[in-house]
TIRO-2110 file (N, C-alpha, C; in Angstrom, 1 decimal):
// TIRO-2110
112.6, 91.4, 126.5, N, 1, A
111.7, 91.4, 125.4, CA, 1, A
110.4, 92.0, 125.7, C, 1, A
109.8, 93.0, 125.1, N, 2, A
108.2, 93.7, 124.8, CA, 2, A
107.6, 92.6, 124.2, C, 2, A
106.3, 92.3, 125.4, N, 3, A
105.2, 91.7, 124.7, CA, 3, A
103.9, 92.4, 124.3, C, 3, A
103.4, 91.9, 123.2, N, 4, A
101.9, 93.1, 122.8, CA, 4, A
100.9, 92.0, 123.5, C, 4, A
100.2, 92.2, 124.2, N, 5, A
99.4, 91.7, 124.4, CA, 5, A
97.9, 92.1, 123.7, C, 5, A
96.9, 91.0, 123.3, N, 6, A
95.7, 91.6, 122.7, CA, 6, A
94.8, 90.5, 123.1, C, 6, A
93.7, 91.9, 123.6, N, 7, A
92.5, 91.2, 124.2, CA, 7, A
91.9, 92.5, 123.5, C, 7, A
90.4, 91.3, 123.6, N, 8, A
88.9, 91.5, 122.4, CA, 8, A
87.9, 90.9, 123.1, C, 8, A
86.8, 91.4, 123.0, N, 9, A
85.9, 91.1, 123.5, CA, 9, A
84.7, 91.4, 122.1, C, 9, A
83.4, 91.1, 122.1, N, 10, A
82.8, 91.2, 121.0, CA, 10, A
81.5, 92.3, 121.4, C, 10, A
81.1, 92.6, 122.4, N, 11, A
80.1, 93.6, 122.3, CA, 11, A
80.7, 94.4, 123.7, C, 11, A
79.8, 96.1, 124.1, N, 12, A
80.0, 96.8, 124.4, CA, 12, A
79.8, 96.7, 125.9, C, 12, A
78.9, 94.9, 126.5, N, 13, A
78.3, 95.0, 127.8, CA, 13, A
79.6, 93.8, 128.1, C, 13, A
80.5, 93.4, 127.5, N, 14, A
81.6, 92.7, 128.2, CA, 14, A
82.9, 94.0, 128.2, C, 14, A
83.8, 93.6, 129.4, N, 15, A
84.8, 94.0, 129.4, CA, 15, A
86.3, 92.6, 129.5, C, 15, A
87.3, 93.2, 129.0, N, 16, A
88.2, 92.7, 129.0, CA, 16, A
89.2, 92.2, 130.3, C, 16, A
88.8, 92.3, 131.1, N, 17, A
89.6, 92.2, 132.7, CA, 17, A
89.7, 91.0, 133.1, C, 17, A
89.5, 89.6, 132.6, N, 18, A
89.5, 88.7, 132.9, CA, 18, A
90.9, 87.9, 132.0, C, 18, A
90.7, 88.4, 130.6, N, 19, A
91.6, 88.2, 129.8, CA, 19, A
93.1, 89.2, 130.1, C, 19, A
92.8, 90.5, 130.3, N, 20, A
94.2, 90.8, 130.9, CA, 20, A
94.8, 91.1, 132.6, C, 20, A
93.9, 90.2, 132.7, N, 21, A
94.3, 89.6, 134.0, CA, 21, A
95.5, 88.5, 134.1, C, 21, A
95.3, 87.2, 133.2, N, 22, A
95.8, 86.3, 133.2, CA, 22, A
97.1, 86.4, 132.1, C, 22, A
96.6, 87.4, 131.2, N, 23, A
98.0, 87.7, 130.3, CA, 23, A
98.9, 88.4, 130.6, C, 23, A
98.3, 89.1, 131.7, N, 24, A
99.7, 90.3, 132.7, CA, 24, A
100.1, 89.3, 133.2, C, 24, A
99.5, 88.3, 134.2, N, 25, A
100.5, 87.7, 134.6, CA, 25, A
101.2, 86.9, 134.4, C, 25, A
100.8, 86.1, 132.9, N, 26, A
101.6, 85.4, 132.6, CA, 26, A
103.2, 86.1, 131.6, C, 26, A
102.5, 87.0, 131.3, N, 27, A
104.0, 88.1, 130.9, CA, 27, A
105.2, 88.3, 132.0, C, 27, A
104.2, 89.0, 132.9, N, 28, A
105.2, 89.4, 134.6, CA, 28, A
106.3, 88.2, 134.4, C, 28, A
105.1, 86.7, 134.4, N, 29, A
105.7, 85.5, 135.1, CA, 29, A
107.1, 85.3, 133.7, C, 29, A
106.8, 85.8, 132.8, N, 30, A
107.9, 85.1, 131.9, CA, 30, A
109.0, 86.3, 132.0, C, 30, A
108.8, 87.4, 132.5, N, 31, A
109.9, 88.8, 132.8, CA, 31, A
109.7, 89.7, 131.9, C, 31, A
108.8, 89.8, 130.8, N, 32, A
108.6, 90.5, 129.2, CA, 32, A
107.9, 91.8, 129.8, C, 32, A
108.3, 92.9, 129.1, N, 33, A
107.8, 94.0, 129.1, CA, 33, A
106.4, 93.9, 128.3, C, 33, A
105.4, 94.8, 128.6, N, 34, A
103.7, 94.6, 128.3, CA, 34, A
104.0, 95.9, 127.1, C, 34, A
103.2, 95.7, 126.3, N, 35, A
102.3, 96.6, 125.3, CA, 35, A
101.1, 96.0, 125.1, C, 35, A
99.6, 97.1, 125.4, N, 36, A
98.6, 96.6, 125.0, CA, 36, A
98.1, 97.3, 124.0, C, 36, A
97.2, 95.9, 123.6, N, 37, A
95.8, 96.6, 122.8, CA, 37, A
94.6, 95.5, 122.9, C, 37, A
93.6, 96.7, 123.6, N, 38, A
92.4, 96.0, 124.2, CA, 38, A
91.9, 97.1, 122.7, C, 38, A
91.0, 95.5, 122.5, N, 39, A
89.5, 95.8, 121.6, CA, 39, A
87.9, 95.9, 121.7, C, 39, A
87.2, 96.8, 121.5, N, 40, A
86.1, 96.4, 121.9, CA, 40, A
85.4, 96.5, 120.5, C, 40, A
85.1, 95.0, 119.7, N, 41, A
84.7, 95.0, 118.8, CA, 41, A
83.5, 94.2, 118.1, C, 41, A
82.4, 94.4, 117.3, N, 42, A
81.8, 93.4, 116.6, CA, 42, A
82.5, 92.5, 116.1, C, 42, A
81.7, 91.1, 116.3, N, 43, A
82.6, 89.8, 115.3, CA, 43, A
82.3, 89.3, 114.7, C, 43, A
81.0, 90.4, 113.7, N, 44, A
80.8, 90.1, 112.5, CA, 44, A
82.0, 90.7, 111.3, C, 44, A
81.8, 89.8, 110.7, N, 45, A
82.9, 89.3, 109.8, CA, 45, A
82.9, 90.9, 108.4, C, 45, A
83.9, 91.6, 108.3, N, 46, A
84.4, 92.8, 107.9, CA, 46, A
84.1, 94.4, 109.2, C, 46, A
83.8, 93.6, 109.9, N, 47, A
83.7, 94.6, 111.5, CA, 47, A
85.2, 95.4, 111.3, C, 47, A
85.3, 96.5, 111.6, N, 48, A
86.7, 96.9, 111.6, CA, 48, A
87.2, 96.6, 112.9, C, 48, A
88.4, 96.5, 112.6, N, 49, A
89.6, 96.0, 114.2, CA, 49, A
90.4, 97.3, 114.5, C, 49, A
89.8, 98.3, 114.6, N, 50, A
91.7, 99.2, 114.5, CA, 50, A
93.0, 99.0, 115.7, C, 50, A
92.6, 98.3, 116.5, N, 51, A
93.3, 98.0, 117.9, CA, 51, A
94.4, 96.7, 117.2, C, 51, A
93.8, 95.6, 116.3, N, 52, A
94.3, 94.7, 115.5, CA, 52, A
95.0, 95.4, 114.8, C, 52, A
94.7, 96.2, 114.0, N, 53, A
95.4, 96.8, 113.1, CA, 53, A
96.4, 97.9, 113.1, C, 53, A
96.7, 98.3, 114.2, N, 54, A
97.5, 98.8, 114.6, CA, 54, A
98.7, 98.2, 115.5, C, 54, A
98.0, 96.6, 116.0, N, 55, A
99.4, 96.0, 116.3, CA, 55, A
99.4, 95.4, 115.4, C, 55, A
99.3, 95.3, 114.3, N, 56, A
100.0, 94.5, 113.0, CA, 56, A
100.7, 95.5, 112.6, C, 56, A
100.7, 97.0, 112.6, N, 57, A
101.4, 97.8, 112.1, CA, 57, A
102.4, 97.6, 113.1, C, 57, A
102.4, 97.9, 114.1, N, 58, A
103.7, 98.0, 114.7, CA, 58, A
104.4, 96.5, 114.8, C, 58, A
103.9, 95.3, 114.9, N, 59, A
104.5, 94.5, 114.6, CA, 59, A
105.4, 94.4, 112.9, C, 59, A
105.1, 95.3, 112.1, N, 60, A
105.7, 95.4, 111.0, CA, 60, A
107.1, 96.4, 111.3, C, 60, A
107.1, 97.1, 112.2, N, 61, A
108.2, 98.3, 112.6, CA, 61, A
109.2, 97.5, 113.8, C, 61, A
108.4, 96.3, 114.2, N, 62, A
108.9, 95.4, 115.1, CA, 62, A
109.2, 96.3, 116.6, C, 62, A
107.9, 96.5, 117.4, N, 63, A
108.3, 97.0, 118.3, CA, 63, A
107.8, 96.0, 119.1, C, 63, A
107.8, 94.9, 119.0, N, 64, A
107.8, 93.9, 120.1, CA, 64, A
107.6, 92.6, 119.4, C, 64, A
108.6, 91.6, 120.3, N, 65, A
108.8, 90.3, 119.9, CA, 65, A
108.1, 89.3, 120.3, C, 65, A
106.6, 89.2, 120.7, N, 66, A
105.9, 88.0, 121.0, CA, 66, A
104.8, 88.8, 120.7, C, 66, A
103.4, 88.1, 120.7, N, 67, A
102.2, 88.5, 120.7, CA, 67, A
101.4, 87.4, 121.9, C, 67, A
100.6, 88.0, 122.8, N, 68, A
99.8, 87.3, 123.6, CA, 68, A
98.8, 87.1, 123.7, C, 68, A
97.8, 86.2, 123.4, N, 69, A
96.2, 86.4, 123.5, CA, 69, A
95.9, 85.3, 124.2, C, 69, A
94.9, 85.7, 124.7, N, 70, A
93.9, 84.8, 125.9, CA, 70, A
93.7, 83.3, 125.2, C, 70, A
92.9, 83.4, 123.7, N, 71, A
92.4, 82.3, 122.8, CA, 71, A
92.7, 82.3, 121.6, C, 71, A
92.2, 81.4, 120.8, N, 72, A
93.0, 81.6, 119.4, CA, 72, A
92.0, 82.6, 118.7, C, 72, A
90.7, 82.6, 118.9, N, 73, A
89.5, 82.9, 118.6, CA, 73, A
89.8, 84.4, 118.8, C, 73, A
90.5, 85.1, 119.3, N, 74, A
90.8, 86.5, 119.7, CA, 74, A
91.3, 87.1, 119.1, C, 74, A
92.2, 86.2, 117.9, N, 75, A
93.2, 87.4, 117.1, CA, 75, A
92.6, 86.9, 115.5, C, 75, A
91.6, 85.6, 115.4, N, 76, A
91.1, 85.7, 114.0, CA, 76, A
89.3, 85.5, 114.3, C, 76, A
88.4, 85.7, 113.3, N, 77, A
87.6, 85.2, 113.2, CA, 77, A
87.3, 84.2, 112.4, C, 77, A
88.2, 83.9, 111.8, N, 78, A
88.0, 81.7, 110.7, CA, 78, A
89.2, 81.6, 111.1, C, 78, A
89.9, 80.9, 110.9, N, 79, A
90.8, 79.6, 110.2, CA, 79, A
91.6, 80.4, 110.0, C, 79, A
91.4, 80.7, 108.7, N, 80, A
92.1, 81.6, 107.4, CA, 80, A
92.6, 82.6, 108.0, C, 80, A
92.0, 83.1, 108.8, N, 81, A
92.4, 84.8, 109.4, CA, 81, A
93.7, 84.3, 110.6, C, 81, A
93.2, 83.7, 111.4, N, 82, A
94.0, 83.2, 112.1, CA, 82, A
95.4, 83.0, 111.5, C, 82, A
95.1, 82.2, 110.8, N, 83, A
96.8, 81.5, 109.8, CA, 83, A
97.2, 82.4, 109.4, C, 83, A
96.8, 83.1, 108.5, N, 84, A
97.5, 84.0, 107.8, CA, 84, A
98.1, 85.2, 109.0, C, 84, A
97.3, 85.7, 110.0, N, 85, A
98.3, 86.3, 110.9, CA, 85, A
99.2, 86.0, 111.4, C, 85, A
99.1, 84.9, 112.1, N, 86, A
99.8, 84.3, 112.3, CA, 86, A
101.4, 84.1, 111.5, C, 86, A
100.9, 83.4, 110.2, N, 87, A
101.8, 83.4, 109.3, CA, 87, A
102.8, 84.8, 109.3, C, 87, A
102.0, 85.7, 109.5, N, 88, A
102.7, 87.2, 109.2, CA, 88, A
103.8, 87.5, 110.2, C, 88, A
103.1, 86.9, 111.3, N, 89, A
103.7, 87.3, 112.8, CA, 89, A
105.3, 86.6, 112.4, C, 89, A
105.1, 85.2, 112.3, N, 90, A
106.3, 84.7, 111.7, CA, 90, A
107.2, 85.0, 111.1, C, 90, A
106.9, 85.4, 109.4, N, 91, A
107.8, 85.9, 108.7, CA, 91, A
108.4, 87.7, 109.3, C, 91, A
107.6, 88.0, 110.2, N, 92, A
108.4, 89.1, 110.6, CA, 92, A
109.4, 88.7, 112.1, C, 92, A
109.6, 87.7, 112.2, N, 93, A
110.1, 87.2, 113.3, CA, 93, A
109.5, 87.7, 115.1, C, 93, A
108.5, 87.1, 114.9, N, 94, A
107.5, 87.6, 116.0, CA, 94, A
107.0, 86.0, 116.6, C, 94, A
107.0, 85.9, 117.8, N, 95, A
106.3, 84.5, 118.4, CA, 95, A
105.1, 85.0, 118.8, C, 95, A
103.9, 84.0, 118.9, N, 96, A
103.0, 84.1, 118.8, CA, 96, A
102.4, 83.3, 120.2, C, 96, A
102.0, 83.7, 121.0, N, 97, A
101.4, 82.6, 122.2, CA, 97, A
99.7, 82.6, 122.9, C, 97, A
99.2, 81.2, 122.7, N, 98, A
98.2, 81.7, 123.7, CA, 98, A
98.0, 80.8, 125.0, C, 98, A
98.7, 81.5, 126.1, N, 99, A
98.6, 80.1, 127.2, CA, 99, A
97.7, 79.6, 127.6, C, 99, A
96.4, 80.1, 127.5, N, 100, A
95.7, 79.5, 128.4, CA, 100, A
95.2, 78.1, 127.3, C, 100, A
95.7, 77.7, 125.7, N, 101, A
95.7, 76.7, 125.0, CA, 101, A
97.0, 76.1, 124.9, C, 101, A
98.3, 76.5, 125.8, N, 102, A
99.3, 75.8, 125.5, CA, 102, A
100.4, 76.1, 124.0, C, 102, A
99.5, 77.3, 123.2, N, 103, A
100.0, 77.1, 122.0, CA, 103, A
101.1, 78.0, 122.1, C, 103, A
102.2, 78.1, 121.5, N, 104, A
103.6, 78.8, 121.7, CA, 104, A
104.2, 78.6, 120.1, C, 104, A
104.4, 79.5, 119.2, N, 105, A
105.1, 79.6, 118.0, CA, 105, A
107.0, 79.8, 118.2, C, 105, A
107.3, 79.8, 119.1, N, 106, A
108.8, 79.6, 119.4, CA, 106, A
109.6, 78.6, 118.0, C, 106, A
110.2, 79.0, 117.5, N, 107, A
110.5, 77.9, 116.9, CA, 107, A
111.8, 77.5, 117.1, C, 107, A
112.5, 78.1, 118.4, N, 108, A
113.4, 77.6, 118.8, CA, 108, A
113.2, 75.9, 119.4, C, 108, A
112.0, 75.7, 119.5, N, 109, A
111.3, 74.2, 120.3, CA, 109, A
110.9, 73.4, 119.3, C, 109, A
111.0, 72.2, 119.2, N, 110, A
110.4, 71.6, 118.5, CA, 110, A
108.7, 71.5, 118.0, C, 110, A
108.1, 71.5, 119.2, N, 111, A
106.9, 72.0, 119.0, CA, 111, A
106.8, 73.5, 118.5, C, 111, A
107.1, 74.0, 118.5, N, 112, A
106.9, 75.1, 118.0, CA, 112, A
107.1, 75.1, 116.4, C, 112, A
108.2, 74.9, 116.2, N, 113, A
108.7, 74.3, 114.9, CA, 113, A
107.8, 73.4, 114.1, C, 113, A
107.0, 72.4, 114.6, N, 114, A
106.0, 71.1, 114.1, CA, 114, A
104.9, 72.0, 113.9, C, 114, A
104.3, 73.2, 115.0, N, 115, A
103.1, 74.4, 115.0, CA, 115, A
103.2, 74.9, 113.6, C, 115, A
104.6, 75.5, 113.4, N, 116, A
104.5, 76.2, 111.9, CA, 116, A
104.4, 75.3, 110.9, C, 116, A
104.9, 74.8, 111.5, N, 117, A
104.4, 73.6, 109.8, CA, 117, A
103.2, 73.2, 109.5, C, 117, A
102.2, 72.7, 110.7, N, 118, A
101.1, 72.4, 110.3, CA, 118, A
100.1, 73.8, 109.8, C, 118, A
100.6, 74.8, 110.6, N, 119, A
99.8, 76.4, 110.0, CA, 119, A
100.4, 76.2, 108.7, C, 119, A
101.3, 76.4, 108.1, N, 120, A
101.5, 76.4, 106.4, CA, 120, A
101.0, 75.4, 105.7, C, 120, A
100.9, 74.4, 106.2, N, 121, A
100.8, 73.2, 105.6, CA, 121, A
98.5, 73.7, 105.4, C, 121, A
98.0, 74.1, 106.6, N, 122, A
97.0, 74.7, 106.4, CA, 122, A
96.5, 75.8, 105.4, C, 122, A
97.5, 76.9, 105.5, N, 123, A
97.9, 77.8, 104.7, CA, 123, A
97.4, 77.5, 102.9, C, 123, A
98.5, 76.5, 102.8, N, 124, A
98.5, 76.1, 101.1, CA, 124, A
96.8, 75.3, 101.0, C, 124, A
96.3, 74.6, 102.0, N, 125, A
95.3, 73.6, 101.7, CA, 125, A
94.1, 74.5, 101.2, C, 125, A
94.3, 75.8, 102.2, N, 126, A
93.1, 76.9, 102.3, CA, 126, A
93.3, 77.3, 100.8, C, 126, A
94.9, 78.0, 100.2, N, 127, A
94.9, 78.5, 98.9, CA, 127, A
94.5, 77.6, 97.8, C, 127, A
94.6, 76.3, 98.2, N, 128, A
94.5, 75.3, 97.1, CA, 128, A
92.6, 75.3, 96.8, C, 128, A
92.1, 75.4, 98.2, N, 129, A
90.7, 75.0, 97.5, CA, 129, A
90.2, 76.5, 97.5, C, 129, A
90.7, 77.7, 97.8, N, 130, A
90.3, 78.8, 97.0, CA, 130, A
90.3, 78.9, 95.7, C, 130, A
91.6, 78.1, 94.9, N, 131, A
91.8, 78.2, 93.3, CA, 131, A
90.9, 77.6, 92.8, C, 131, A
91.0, 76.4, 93.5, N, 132, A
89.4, 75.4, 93.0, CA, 132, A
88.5, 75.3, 92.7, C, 132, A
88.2, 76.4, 93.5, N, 133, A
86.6, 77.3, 93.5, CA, 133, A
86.5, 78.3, 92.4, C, 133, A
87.5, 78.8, 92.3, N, 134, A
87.6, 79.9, 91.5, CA, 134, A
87.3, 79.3, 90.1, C, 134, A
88.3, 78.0, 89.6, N, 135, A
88.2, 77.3, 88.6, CA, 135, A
86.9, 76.7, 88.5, C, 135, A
86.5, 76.1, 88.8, N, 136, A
84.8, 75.4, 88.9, CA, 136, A
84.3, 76.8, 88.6, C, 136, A
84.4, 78.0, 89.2, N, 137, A
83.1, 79.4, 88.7, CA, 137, A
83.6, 79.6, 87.4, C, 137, A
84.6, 79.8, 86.6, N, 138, A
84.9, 79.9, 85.3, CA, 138, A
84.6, 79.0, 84.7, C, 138, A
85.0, 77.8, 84.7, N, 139, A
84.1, 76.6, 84.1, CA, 139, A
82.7, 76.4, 83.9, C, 139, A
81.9, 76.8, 85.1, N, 140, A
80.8, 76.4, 84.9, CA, 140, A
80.1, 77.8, 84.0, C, 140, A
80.6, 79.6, 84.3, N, 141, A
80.4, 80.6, 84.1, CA, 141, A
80.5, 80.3, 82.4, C, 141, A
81.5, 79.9, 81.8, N, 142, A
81.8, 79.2, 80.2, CA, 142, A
80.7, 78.8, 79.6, C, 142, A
80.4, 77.5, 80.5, N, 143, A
79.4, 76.9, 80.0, CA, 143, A
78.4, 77.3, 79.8, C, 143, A
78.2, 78.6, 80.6, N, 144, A
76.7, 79.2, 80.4, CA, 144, A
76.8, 80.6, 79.3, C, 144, A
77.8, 80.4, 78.6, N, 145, A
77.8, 81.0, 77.9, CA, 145, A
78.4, 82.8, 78.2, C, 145, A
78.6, 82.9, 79.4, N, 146, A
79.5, 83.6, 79.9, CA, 146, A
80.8, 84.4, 79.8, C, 146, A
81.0, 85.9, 79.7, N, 147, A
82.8, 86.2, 79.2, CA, 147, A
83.3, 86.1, 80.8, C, 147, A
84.7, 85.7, 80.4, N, 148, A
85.3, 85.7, 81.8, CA, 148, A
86.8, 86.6, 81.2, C, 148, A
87.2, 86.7, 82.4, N, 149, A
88.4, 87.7, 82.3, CA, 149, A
88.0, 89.1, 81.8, C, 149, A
89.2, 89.7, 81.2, N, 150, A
89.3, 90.9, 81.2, CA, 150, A
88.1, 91.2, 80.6, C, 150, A
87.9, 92.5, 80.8, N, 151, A
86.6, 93.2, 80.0, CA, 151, A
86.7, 92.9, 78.4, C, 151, A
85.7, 92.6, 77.5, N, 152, A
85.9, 92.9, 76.2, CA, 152, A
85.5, 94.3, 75.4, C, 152, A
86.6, 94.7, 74.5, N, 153, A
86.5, 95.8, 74.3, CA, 153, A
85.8, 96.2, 73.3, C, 153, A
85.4, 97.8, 73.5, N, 154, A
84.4, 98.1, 72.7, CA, 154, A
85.0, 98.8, 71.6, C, 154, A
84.3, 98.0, 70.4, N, 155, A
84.4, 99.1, 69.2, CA, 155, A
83.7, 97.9, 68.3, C, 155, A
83.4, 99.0, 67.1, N, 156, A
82.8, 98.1, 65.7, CA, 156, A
83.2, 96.9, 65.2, C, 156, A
83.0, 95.6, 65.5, N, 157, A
83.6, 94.5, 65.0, CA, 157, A
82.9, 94.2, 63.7, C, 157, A
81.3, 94.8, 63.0, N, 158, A
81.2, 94.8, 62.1, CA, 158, A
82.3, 95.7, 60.9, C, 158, A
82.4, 96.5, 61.3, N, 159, A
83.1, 97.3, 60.5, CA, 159, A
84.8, 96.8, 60.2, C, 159, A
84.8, 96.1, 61.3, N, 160, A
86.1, 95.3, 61.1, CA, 160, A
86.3, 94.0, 60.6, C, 160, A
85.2, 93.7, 60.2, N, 161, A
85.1, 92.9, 59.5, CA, 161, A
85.2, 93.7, 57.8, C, 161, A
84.3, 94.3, 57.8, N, 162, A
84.1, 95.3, 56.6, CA, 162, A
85.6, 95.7, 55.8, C, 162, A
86.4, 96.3, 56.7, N, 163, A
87.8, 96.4, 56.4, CA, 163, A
88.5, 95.3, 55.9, C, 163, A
88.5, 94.9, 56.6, N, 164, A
89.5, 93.3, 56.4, CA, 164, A
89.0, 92.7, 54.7, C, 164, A
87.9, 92.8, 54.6, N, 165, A
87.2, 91.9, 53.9, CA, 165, A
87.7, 93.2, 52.5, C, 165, A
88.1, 94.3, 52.8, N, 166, A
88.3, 95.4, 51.5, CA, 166, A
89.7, 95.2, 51.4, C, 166, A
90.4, 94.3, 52.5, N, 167, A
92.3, 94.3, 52.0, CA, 167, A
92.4, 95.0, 52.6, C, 167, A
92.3, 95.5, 53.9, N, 168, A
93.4, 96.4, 54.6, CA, 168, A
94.0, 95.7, 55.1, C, 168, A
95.0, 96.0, 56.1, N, 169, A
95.8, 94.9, 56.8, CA, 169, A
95.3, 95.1, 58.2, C, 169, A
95.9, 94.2, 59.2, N, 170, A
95.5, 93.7, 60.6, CA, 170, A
96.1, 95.6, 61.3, C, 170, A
96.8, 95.7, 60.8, N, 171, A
97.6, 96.9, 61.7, CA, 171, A
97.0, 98.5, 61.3, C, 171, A
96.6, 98.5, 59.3, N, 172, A
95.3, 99.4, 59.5, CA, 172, A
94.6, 99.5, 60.3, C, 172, A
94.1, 98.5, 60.5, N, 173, A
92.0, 98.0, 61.0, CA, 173, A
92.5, 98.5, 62.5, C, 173, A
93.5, 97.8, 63.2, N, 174, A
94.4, 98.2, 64.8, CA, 174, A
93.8, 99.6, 65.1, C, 174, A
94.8, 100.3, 63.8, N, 175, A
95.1, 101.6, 64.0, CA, 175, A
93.9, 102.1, 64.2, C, 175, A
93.0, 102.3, 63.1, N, 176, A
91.4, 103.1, 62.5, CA, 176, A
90.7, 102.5, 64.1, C, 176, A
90.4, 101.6, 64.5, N, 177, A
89.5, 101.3, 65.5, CA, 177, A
90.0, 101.4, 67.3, C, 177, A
91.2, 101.8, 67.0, N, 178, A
92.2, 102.0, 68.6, CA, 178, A
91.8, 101.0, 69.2, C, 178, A
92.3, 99.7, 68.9, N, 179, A
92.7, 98.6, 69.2, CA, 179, A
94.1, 97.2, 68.8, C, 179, A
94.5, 96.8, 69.9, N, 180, A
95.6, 95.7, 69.8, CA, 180, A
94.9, 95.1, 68.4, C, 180, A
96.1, 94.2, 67.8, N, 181, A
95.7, 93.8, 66.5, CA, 181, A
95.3, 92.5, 66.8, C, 181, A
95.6, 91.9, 67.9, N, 182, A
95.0, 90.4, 68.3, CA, 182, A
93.7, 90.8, 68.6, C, 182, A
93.0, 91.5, 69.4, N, 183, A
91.5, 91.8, 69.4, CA, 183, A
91.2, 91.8, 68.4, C, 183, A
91.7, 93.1, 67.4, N, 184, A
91.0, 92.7, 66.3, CA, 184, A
90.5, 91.5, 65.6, C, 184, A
92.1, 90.8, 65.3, N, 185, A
91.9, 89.3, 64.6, CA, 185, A
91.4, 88.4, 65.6, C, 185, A
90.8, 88.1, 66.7, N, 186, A
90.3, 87.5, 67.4, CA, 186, A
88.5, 87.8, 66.8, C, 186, A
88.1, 89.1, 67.1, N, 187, A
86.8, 89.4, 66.6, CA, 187, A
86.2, 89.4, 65.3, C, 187, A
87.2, 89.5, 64.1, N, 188, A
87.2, 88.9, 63.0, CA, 188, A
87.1, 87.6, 62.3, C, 188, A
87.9, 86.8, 63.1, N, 189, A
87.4, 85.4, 63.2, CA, 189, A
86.0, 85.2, 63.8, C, 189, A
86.5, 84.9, 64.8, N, 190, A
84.6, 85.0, 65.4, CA, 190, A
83.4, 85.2, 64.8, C, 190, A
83.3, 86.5, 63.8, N, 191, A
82.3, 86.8, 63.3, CA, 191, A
82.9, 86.4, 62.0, C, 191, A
83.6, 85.8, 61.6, N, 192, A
83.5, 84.9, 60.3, CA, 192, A
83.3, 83.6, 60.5, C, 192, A
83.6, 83.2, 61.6, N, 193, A
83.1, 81.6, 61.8, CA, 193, A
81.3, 81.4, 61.7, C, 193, A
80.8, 82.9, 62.5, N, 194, A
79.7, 82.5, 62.9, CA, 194, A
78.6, 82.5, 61.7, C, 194, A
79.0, 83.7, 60.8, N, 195, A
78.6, 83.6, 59.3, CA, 195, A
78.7, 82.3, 58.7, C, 195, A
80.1, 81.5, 58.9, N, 196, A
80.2, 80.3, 58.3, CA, 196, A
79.0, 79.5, 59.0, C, 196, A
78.5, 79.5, 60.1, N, 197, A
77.8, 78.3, 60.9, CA, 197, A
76.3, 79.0, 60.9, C, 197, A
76.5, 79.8, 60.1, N, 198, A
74.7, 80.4, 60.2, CA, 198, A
73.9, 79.6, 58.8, C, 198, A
72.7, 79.1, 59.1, N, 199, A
72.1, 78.6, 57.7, CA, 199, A
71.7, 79.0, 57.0, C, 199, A
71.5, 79.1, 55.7, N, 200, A
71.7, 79.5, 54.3, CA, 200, A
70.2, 80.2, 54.4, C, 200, A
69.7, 81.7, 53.9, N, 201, A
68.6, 82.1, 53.5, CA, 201, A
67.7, 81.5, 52.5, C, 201, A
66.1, 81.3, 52.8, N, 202, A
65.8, 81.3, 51.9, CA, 202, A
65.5, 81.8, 50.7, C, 202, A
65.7, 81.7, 49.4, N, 203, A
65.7, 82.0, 48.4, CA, 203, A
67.2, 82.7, 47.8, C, 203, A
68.1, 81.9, 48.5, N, 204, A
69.5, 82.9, 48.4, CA, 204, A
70.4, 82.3, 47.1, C, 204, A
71.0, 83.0, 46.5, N, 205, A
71.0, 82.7, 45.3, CA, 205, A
72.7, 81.7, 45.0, C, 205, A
72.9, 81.7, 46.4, N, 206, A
73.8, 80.3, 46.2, CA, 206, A
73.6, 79.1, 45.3, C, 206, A
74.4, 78.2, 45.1, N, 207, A
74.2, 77.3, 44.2, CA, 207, A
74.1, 76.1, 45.2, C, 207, A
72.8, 75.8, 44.8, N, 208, A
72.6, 74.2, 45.6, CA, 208, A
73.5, 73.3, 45.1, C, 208, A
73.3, 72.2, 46.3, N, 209, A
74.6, 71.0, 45.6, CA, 209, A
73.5, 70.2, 44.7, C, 209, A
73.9, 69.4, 43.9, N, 210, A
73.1, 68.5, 43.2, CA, 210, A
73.4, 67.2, 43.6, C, 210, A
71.7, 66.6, 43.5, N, 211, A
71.6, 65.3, 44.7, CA, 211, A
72.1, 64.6, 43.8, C, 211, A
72.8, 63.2, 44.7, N, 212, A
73.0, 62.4, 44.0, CA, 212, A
72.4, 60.8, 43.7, C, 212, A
END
């Protein structure tokens, strides 16, 4: 079996010889063929990886069946990055190891097997309170009077009102203003509700109610 080995270091006055020191040999020691990719990268967060990224490519073409890194800390910068490669490594049938933490994704082992579970089991917790967040910003965005979602579209909703109010139909007013007919009838309402909920002018020649 080809192992990819990947070592990272985070600035330009470290080198990586300590880390592929211990990951040659623990490859040699297991009999795996080596492929490397040494990184010399910032690990500030959207830093580009191309050394990463290029064994994720080839782990997509599957040119080797384990991945090796020194720490866990080496192949993600959060949690999230971590798992999710991880995850990836997986569903392409790739193990994942880092000896010098004991961790091993084999899922021929039990432990290995219990590993993936708790990385998914992590996986969903991370998606779960991403939605959450997301939900609370539209909610609170709402309240503040806020549009959410798709863009609203532009055209004359006075004048669509104007029509409507002369008897055309929903599929006219569509047509004339190049818009879906639910926009239309969505903006139509709207600006007839809000006419309804506006207070009466003074001196307007409506008919007062008579007190009783």
């Amino acid at each position: 079996m080809t192992a990819a080995i990947y070592a990272r270091v985070s600035t330009e006055d470290q080198d990586c010889s300590m880390q592929l020191t211990e990951l040659r040999a623990y490859v040699e020691r297991m009999g795996w063929q080596v492929q490397e990719y040494v990184e010399k990268a910032s690990g500030k967060a959207g830093a580009p990886r191309p050394e990463l990224e290029r064994l994720l490519g080839d782990a997509r073409l599957r040119k080797f069946g384990v991945v090796v890194v020194w720490k866990l800390d080496r192949f993600g910068r959060s949690l999230q990055e971590f798992v999710e490669r991880v995850m990836l490594l997986d569903q392409l049938g790739i193990r994942f190891v880092a000896p010098t933490q004991g961790i091993d994704t084999d899922r021929r082992s039990p432990a290995g097997k219990l590993l993936m579970h708790i990385l998914a089991a992590i996986a969903e917790f991370e998606r779960e309170l991403i939605r959450e967040r997301v939900r609370a910003g539209i909610a609170e965005a709402q309240r503040r009077g806020k549009h959410c979602g798709r863009p609203l579209k532009v055209f004359r909703r006075d004048e669509a009102v104007r029509m409507r109010r002369r008897g055309m139909s929903w599929r006219a007013i569509a047509r004339a203003l190049g818009v879906p007919q639910s926009t239309v009838r969505l903006a139509v309402r709207r600006a007839l509700e809000g006419c309804a909920e506006s207070p009466p002018r003074e001196g307007g020649g409506g008919k007062r109610k008579q007190r009783t």
